[in-house]
C-alpha positions in Angstrom: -9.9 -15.2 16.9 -6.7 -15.6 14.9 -3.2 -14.9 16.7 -2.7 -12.0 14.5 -5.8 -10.7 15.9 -5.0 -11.3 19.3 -2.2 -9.5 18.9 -3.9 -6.4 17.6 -6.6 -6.2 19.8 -3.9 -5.9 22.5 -4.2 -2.5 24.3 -0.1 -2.2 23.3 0.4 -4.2 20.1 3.7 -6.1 20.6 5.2 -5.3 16.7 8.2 -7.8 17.1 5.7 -10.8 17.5 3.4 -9.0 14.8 6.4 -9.0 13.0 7.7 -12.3 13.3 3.8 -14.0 13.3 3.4 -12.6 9.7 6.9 -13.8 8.8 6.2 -17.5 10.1 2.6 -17.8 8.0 2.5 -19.2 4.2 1.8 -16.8 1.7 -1.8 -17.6 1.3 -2.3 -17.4 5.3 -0.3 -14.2 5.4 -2.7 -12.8 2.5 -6.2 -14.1 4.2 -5.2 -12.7 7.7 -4.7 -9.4 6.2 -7.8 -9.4 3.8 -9.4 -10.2 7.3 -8.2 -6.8 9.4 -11.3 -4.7 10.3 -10.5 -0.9 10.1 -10.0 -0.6 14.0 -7.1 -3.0 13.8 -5.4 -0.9 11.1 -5.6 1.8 12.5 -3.9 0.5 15.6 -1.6 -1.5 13.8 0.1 1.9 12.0 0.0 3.5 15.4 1.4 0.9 16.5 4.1 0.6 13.2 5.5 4.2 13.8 9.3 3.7 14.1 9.1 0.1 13.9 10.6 -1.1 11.0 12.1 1.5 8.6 11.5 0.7 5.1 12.7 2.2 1.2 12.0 1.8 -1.9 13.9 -1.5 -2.1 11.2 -2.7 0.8 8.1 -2.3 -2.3 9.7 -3.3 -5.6 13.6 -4.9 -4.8 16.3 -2.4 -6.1 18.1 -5.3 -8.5 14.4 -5.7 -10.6 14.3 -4.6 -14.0 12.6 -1.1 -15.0 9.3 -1.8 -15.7 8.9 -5.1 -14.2 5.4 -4.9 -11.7 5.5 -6.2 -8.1 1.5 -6.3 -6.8 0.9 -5.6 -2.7 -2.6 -7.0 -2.4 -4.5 -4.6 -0.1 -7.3 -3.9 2.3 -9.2 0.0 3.2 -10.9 0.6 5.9 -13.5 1.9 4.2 -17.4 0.4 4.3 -17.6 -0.8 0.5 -14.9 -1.3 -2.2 -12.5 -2.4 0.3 -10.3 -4.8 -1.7 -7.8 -3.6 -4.4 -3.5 -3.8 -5.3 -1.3 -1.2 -5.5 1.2 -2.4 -8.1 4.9 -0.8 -8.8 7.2 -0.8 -10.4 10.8 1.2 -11.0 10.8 3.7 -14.0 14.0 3.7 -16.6 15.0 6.6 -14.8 15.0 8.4 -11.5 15.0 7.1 -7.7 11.3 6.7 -7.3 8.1 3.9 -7.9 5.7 4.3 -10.4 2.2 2.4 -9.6 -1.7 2.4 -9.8 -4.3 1.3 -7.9 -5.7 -1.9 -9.1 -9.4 -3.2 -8.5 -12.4 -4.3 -10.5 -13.7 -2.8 -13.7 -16.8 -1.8 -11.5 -14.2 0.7 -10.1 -11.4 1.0 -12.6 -14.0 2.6 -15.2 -16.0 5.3 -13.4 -13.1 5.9 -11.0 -9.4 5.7 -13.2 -6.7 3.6 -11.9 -5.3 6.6 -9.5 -1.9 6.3 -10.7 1.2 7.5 -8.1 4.6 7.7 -7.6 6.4 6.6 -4.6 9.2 8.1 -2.8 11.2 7.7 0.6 9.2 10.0 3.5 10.5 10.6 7.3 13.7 8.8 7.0 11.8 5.5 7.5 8.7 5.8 6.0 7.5 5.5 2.1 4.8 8.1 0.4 2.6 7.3 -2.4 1.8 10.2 -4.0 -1.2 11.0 -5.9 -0.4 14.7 -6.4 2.5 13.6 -8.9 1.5 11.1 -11.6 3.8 9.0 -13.7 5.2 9.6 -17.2 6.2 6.0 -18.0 3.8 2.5 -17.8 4.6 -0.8 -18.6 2.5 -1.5 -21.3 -0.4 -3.8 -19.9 -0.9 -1.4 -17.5 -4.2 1.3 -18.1 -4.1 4.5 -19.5 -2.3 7.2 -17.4 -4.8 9.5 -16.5 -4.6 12.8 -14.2 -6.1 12.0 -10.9 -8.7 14.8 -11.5 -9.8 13.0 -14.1 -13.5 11.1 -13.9 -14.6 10.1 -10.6 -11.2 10.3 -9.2 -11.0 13.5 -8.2 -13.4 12.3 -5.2 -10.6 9.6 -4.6 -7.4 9.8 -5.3 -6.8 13.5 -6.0 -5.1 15.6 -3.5 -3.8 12.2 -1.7 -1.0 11.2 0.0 -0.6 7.9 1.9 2.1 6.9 4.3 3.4 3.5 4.3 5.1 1.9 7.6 7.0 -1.0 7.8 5.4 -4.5 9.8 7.4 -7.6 8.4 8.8 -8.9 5.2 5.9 -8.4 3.0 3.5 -6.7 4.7 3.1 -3.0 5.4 0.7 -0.5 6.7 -0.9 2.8 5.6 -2.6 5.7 6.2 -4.2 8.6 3.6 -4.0 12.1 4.2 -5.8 14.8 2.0 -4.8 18.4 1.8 -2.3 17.6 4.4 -4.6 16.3 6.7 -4.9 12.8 8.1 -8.0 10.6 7.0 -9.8 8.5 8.8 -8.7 6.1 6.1 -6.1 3.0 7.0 -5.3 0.4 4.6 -3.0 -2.6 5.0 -0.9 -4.1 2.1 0.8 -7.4 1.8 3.5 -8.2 -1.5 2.5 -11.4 -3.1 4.7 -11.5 -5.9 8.6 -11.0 -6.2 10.4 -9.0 -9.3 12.6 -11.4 -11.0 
């Protein structure tokens, strides 16, 4: 059992050594630990997460990075198939909020759409992906825009929100909600690449 697991499986996860345990790892150890978080773990880890570390939009894709320009948070669901995929941002020419899509296979990408979302600040010191609200503005190697009622994603990503809560430098936390109810859906994200 890793550290980080040790951690989590605590009966009061201690988020400062979370925190700082995630901070201290190389990127690739810092991906493969969270790749490796079962669902029960997540789920205690946002618990866990509430209040802990406020984070903004400057948290996900850095405030000084040109429009456009994609940042990719490699990520793991809780669910029991499909369970790895990226959510990749990005900040529009205009506004205050994050433009992204949900990146995975073309086993998913095709039948499902690339459940496009914009992301704004949520509770003072939390982030919200929306999938009710869907972006006017790509870079250009990104997929089609498509509404989130379109193909198979209307079983997905339409009618979803998902909160985001802070854990270290680069990795963060969420839950989904649908309808404006919680899900018993977690999914942890970890930023593996920097905007220039």
């Amino acid at each position: 059992m890793s550290l980080l697991s040790k951690q989590l499986s605590a009966s009061a996860p201690d988020m400062t050594a979370i925190g700082e345990l995630l901070d201290q790892l190389s990127p690739a150890t810092r991906l493969a630990e969270c790749m490796a978080m079962p669902k029960r773990q997540q789920a205690a880890l946002f618990d866990a997460a509430d209040g802990f570390m406020p984070i903004d939009l400057n948290y996900l894709v850095p405030n000084d990075a040109p429009p456009l320009q994609e940042v990719v948070h490699e990520g793991r669901n809780s669910l029991p198939a499909f369970r790895r995929f990226a959510k990749v941002m990005c900040r529009g020419t205009e506004g205050d909020e994050l433009l992204g899509y949900n990146r995975s296979g073309a086993s998913i990408m095709v039948p499902v759409g690339p459940g496009y979302f914009v992301a704004y600040p949520h509770n003072t010191n939390e982030v919200l992906v929306d999938y009710l609200r869907v972006p006017t503005e790509k870079p250009d190697h990104w997929p089609k825009i498509l509404p989130n009622s379109a193909r198979l994603s209307r079983f997905v990503y339409n009618g979803t929100q998902d909160v985001l809560r802070g854990v270290s430098k680069h990795v963060c936390i969420g839950r989904a909600s649908k309808g404006g109810k919680d899900m018993d859906n977690w999914f942890v994200l970890c930023r593996t690449t920097e905007a220039n």
